[in-house]
Every structure is written in C-alpha cells, then in structure tokens.
Phi, psi and omega in degrees: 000134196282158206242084170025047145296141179230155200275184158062010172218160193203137173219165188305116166096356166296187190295164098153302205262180187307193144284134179308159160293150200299148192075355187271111154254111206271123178279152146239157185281195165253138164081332175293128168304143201212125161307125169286303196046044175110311193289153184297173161247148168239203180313147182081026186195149196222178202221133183225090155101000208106324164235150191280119136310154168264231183177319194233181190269148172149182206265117191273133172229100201292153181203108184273132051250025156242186171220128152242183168241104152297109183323131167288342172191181189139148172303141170326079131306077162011158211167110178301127184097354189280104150311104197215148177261148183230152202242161188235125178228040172150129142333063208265235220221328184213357160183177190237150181276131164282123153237092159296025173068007164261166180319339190247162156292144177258094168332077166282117161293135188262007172302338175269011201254144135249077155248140166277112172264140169269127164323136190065023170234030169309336176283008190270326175231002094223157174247186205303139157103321181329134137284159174180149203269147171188179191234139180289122172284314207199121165262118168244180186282344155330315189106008158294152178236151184241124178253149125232173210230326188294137192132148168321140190010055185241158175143188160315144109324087212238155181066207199078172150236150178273130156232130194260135183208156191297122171310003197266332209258007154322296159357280210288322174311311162326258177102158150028041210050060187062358203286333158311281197295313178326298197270338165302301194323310183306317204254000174277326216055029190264136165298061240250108175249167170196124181286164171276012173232036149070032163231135164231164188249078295203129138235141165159178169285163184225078177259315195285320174319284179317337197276308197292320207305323198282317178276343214246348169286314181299277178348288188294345187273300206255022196296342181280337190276180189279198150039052184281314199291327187300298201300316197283336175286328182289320145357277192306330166293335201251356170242028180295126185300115260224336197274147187288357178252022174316168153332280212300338194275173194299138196262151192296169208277116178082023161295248166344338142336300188314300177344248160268119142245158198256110175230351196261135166273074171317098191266030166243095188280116173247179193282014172212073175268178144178167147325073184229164193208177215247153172254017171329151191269150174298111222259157170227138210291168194250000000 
C-alpha cells in the first residue's frame, strides 16, 4: 500500500511541470510526489510504483547520484561514521554513558578510548558533565549504539560552551566546502567544532562566544531561507569588536590551524553542505 500520495495536484518543480528556478528552494510536504530526474532516493524520501515521496516536511535537495529531503526539524537520528558531541552522564566501572541527543544513551567503552584505563579508573578521565567528541561506530539492532573516541580530532573537550541547534540545520553551519564555520571562525576567532546531532562547540573569549551563539541562532531560525550567507556575514560585520586584539587582527602564527578542520561526513544535503570537524586539543586525564 503506497504511503499516502495524492493524486491530482501539481505545483512548480514536480514530475510533469517545470523545474524550479536554479537556486529556488522548494518546501515539501510528507507523502509529495517530489522530482527524481533518475536519481535514487535518498534520506527523507521513499520510492512507490517508480515514483519518489518526500517521508518528511522539509527542503527538497537533489545531491546526485540521489534526491533528497531535509527536514526543517526533528530529532538526532544516529548515522553510522556520524561525529557527534556527547555530554557524559554516568560513569561506570569500564565506560561511560553518552548523551548524544538520540533516542538512546550511547556506551563509550574504554578500550574505545586512547588511554590506558585500569578497570575502575574511569573516573580519572571522565567525568558526569564532561564533553566530548567521538564517532558513531556501529547501530545494532537492539538499538545500541557504539561510539568511539580513537580517531583523528576526536577526544575531551576541555572549556568551551556547547549551543544545541536543530541537527536539519548542520549543513548550513557547515556550508559550502567548510565556507560557513570558515567564515563565523574567521571573522569571531572562536574555535568552532560542530557535531551532526546540532551541538556545537564554542571556545573563545567571550565576546567571540556570544557573536557565534548569536549567529549559530540566525542560522537555526532562517536556515530554510535564501541569502543566508549574506545576512550572516553582514551580522558579523556590523558587531565587529572595536579593540586592536579583535577577531580581525592579524592572527598569530599557526592559529588557522587551530580552527576548522574539515573532518564530519555531512550526510544532509542542504544547499551549503560539505565536511567540517572539530579540533580539540589532546586531552589528558585529571
């Protein structure tokens, strides 16, 4: 039984009519026949008779060799290969429980850790309340989920603040081949990571905190709209810090190092997607 398409209506850019105009980003319903042009579906859409649905309310984004949908909102659903930040919120004997904004609590095991742990000194390196960057390893069918922290800019977290924004809306933070977080870092000087389950991670003084909280708020409120990048930079220009050790002045030697690496395998295609990861420092137990 087909998952509730209806027949008999056609608006601008579906199978049969025109195409949007380039750049034009078209809301869909749940249950809307949505154009393929060839492509598989991918997330937020489903395949009926031949033809592609949308599954959720959200942005339609062909990204080949699929056509999907991004959600305007919703909860962190897990993704194998997902970056993500977790909060640690118990302590056990050989791991720690994660919350990572999915439905489930995550286990870090500490053998997924690179520390040599003794049974029962887990609390040596973290503890309740603690961040921390890590990779979805593994979804089973129980519905556990498997983290790990061994990996390139993976680890503690230490200082900072977390700002939690809708996970639909990582793409656009993301942006472009890193060109969004690229350009809040740049013009804040704030150290910036941002997980795929819509926590991101903040260091700086905090003057630069408040300008990313503030942008990374715009982002989550207008991300659906057109002329995003436009709004955020004139933002960032017009709250530019007046003092000579500002965001703007010349940065120290191996600073931009520092930043951004472009490391999260973004799997939401929004029209300013790409690869960016987080940069922590090597964390050592306390």
């Amino acid at each position: 039984m087909s998952r509730g398409h209806r027949p008999g209506r056609r608006r601008r850019g579906r199978e049969g009519g025109p195409s949007p105009p380039s750049g034009e980003r078209v809301l869909v319903l749940p249950g809307e026949e949505i154009p393929s042009h060839g492509l598989k579906p991918g997330p937020g859409t489903y395949r009926v008779g031949g033809k592609v649905f949308a599954s959720v309310l959200g942005l339609l984004s062909p990204r080949p060799p699929v056509v999907q949908v991004v959600p305007l909102s919703g909860r962190y659903i897990p993704h194998p290969d997902d970056v993500v930040v977790g909060i640690v919120t118990d302590v056990q004997t050989t791991f720690w429980l994660l919350d990572i904004g999915a439905p489930r609590w995550a286990p870090l095991h500490m053998t997924g850790t690179p520390w040599k742990i003794d049974v029962g000194e887990t609390d040596r390196y973290l503890r309740v309340g603690d961040a921390v960057i890590v990779r979805v390893e593994s979804l089973e069918a129980t519905g556990r989920i498997g983290v790990t922290m061994n990996g390139e800019r993976l680890g503690k977290l230490e200082g900072g603040t977390i700002v939690h924004i809708s996970p639909a809306r990582v793409p656009r933070v993301v942006g472009r081949g890193g060109s969004m977080v690229d350009t809040i870092g740049r013009h804040t000087g704030a150290k910036i990571a941002v997980g795929q389950n819509g926590r991101v991670w903040v260091d700086g003084s905090p003057e630069a905190i408040r300008r990313v909280s503030d942008v990374l708020r715009l982002i989550d409120e207008e991300g659906q709209r057109s002329g995003l990048t436009e709004r955020v930079e004139s933002y960032l220009r017009s709250t530019r810090p007046t003092q000579p050790e500002g965001p703007e002045a010349p940065e120290r030697e191996g600073s931009s190092r520092d930043r951004v690496e472009e490391e999260f395998e973004s799997g939401d295609g929004a029209e300013e997607e790409s690869d960016v990861g987080p940069g922590p420092e090597g964390s050592e137990p306390h």
